[in-house]
N, C-alpha and C positions, 0 to 999 in steps of 0.2 A: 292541107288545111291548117292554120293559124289558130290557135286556140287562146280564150281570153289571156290567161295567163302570158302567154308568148308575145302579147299584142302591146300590154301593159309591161313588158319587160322590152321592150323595142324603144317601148315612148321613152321611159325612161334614161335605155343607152344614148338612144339619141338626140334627146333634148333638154336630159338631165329631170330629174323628178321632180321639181318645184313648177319649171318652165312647162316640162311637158304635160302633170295635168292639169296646168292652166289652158292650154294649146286645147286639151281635149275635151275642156267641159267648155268652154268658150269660142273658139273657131266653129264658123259654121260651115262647111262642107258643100259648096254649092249646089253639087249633084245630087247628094241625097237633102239639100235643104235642112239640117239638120247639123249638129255637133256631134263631136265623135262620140259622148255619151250616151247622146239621145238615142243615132245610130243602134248602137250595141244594144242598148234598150229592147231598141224597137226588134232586135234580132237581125241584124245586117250580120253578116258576115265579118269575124276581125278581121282578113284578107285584103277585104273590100276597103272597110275601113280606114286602114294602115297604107294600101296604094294610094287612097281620095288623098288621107291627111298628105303623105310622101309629094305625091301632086301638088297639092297646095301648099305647101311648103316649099318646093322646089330641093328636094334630098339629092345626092349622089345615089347612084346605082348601089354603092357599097350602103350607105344607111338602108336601102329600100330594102336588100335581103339581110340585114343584122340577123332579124330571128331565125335565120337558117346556118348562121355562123355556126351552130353548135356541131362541134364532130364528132357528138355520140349521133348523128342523123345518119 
């Protein structure tokens, strides 16, 4: 499980913090019809979230699990 924190340190690595919460309060997510904001809002899952965006952005494999890079896991 992704936790917010985890989710918003993801965007971050991988789209750098200006770009990335532009990417999240502005992209809309076609599946959940919704921005990634709105999303988290609404109680989506950051998991969920973080694949839709990764999708719709077309990410490598390596960006999609960044938040698991950590080796204290």
């Amino acid at each position: 499980m992704v936790k917010h924190s985890e989710f918003w340190g993801a965007v971050e690595a991988v789209f750098g913090s200006a770009y990335g919460r532009s990417l999240a309060q502005d992209l809309v997510l076609p599946e959940l019809d919704a921005t990634c904001v709105q999303a988290l809002d609404r109680g989506v899952a950051p998991e969920r979230v973080w694949a839709l965006l990764c999708e719709e952005t077309e990410r490598s494999d390596a960006e999609r699990w960044i938040f698991r890079s950590d080796p204290r896991r």
